[in-house]
N, C-alpha and C positions, 0 to 999 in steps of 0.2 A: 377569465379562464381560471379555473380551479386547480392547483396545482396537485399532483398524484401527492405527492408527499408532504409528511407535516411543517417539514425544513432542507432548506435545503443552503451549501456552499461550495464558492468553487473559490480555486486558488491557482497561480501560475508563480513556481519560480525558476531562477536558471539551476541547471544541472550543478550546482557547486555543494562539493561536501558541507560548506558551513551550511548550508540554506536546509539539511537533514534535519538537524533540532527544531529550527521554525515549523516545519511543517509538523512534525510531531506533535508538538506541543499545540499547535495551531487546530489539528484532527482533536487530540483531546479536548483542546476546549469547547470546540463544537459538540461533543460528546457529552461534555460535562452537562447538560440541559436533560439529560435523561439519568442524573443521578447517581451514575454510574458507582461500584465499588473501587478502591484504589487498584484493587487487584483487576479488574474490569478496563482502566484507565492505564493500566501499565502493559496490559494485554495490547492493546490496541497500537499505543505507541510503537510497543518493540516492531509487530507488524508493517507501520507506516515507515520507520525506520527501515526495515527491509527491503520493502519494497520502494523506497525513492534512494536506500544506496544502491541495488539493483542498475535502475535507470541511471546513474550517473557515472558508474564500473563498468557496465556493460552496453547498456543502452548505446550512450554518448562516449564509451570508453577515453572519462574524462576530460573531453570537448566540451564544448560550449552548446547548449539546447536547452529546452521548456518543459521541467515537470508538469502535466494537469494534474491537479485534486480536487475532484468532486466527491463531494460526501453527503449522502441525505439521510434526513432520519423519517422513517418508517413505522410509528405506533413505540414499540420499545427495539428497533433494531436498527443500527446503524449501518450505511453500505459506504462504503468507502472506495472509491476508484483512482488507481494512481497510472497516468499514462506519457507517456512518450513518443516521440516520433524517431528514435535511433534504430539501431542497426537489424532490430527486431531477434528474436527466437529462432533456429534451425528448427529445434524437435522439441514441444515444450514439455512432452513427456519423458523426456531425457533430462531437460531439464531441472525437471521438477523430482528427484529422485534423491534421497539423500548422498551427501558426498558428491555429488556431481560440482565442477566448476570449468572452468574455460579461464580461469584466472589465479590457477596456482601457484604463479610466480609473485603475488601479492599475498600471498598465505590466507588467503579467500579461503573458506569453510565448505563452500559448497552446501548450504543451510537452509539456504532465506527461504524459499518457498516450504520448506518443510516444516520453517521455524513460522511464515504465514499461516499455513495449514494448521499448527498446534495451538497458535492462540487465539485465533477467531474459528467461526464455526462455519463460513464456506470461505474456498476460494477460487479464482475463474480465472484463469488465466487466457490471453487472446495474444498472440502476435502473427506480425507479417514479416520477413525476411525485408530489407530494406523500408518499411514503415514503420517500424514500430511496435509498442508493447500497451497491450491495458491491462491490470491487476485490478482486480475485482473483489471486494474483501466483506463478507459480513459476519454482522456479532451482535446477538440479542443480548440487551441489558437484562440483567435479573428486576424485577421491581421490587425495593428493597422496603418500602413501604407498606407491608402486610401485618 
């Protein structure tokens, strides 16, 4: 069977703030195979960072549960999926609005999704109230090889 993509990984870890830099760092380096610029490579971090403190603040609000990260690359575009099975979204349009938060007693910014939105070049977000959350995140590398 021919796989749709040129590469592909997946990764599980538990909801723990430590396990945020791993994954980060883990995304970039998958990343790194398409050359990326530093600026490219730090874009993407911040994002991945957001999106798996997300799930671990809100998701799991600090319990115990399974980040997925699936990440494939696509010609020169990276897709990156970060999901969960916690408490899910009410209104992801709500959401996803600057300054929004449901956790300002941690002095939460109310950011991530917007801060997702400004460094990669889509984002998709999906949840179900009691199932869960999937962050959906893509970002064409420049090819810097011209």
């Amino acid at each position: 069977m021919k796989n749709k993509y040129d590469n592909e990984m997946n990764l599980e870890i538990l909801s723990k703030s430590c396990n945020e830099s791993f994954a980060r760092i883990a995304v970039a380096a998958f990343a790194s195979q398409l050359d990326p610029t530093i600026d490219e490579i730090a874009d993407i971090k911040t994002a991945v960072s957001e999106a798996v403190t997300n799930s671990i603040i809100h998701g799991y609000e600090n319990g115990d549960g399974i980040i997925k990260i699936n990440c494939k690359i696509d010609k020169r575009k990276i897709i990156v999926e970060i999901s969960d099975t916690g408490k899910g979204i009410e209104n992801v349009e709500i959401a996803k609005e600057p300054l929004y938060t449901t956790k300002a007693e941690l002095e939460r910014s109310g950011m991530g999704f917007t801060i997702m939105e400004s460094f990669m070049d889509e984002l998709n977000v999906e949840s179900i109230l009691g199932l869960g959350t999937k962050v959906t995140m893509t970002k064409t590398i420049k090819d810097n090889k011209v």
